[in-house]
C-alpha positions as CSV (number, residue, x, y, z in Angstrom):
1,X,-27.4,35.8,-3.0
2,X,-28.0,32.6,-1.5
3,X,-30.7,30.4,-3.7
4,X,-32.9,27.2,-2.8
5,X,-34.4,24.6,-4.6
6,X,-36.6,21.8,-2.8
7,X,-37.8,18.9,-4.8
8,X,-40.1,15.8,-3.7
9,X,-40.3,12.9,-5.3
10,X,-42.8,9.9,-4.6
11,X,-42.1,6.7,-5.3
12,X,-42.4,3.4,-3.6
13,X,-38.4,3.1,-4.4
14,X,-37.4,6.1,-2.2
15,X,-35.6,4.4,0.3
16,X,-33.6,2.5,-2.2
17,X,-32.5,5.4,-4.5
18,X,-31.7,7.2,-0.8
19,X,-29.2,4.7,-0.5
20,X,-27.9,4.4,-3.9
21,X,-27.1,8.1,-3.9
22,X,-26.0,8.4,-0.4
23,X,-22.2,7.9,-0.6
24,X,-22.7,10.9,-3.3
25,X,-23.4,13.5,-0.3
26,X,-19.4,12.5,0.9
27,X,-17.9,13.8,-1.6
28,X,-18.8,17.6,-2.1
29,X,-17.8,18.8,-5.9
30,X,-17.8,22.4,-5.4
31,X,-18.1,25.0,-2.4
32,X,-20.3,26.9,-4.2
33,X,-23.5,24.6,-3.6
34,X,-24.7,22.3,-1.2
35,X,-27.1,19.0,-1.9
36,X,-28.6,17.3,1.1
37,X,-31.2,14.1,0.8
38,X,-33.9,12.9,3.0
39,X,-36.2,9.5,3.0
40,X,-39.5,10.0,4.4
41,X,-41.3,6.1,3.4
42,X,-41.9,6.4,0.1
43,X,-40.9,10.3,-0.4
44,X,-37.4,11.2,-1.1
45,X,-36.8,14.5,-0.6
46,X,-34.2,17.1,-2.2
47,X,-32.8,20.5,-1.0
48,X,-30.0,22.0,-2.9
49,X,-28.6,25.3,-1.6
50,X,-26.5,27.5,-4.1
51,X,-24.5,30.9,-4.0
52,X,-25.5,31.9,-7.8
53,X,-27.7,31.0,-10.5
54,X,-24.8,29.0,-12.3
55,X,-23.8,26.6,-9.8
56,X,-27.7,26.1,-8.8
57,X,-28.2,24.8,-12.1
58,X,-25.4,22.6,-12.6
59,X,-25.8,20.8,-9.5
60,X,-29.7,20.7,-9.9
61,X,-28.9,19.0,-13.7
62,X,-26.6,16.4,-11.9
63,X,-28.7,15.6,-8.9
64,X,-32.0,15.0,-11.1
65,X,-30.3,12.9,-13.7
66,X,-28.8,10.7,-10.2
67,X,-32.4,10.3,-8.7
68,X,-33.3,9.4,-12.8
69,X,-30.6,7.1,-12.9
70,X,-31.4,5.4,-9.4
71,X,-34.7,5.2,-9.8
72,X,-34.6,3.7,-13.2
73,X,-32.4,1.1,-11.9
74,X,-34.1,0.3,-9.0
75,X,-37.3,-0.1,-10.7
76,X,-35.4,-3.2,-12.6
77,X,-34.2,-4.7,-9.5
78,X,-38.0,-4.3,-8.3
């Protein structure tokens, strides 16, 4: 069963929490999901492909709480 979560986020900051968690996408944790990022202006957007419902969840936990992270941090640099 292959499962699919999109997410979109807008936020003036989208570019620079793109490139924050770019070098991320190199390094793949597991084969059992797949993450991939896209910057649109001020839309970043988030497509995480998973094998099962486990896997979809962890990696959708770690990937919101890195967009959180980035986009917390960038708003301080802002």
């Amino acid at each position: 069963m292959l499962l699919t979560s999109h997410s979109v986020f807008e936020t003036p900051v989208a570019s620079r929490i793109y490139r924050s968690l770019k070098p991320e996408l190199e390094s793949q944790v597991t084969d059992r999901s797949s993450v991939e990022i896209k910057v649109d202006n001020s839309t970043l957007y988030l497509e995480i492909r998973s094998d099962d419902l486990v896997a979809m969840r962890s990696t959708l936990n770690t990937w919101l709480r890195l967009i959180q992270v980035a986009s917390e941090t960038a708003d301080c640099l802002a």
